[in-house]
C-alpha positions in Angstrom: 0.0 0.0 0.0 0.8 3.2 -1.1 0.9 5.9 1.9 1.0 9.3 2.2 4.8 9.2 4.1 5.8 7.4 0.4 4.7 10.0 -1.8 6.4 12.6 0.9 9.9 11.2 -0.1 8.9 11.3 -3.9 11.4 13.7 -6.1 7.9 14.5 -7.7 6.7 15.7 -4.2 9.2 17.4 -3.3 9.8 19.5 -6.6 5.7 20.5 -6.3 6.8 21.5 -2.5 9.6 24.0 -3.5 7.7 25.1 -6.2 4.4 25.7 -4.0 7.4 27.8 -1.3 8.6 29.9 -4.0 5.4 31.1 -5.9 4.0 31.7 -2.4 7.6 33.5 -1.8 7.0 35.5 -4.8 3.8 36.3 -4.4 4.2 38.1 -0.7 7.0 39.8 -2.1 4.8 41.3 -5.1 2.1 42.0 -2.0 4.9 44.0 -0.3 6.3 45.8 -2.9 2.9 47.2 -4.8 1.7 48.4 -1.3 5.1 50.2 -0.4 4.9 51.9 -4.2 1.2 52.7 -3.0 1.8 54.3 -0.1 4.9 56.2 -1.3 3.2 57.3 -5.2 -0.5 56.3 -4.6 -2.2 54.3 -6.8 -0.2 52.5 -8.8 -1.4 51.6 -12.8 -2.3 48.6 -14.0 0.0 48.3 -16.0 2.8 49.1 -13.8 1.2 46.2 -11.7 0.7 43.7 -14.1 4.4 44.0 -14.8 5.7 44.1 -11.6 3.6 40.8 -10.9 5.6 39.6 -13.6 9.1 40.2 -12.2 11.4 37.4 -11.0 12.2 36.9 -6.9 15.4 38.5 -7.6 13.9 41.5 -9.8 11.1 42.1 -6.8 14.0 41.9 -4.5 16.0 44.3 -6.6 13.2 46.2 -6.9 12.4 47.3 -3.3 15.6 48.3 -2.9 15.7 50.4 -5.3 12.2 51.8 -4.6 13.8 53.5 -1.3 15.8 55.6 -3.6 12.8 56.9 -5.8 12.1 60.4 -5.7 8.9 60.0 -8.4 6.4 57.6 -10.2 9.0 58.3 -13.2 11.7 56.3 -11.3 9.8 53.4 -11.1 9.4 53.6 -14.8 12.6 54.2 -15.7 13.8 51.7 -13.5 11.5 49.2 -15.1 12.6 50.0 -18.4 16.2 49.6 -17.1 15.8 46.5 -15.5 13.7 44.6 -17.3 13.5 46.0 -21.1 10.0 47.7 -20.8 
């Protein structure tokens, strides 16, 4: 019989586990990120959002670094364009 301690130790399970960490990983960080931009700039496009949601861990980490340096919405645009080719 098959139990649930035998599919724990399967390479398939734990690929779907770190997979599961990291989107949920990259998905507070986005969280984070959009509300610090918010409360610094206000609201925040859509577009700029849906772009931002589709930055990499180490892009959204980049990014809210760099967002403590912005003086304007126009930083985060340039830095966007910079960074990412937009």
């Amino acid at each position: 019989m098959f139990l649930l301690s035998d599919l724990k130790q399967t390479r398939v399970y734990q690929d779907a586990k770190q997979e599961g960490r990291q989107e949920g990983e990259e998905a507070g960080e986005v969280r984070l990120v959009l509300r610090l931009l918010s409360k610094r700039f206000g609201k925040i496009g859509d577009r700029r959002i849906e772009v931002i949601n589709g930055l990499t861990l180490e892009q959204l980490d980049d990014l809210g670094d760099a967002l403590l340096d912005f003086g304007n919405i126009t930083d985060l645009d340039n830095w966007l364009r910079s960074s990412i080719g937009e």
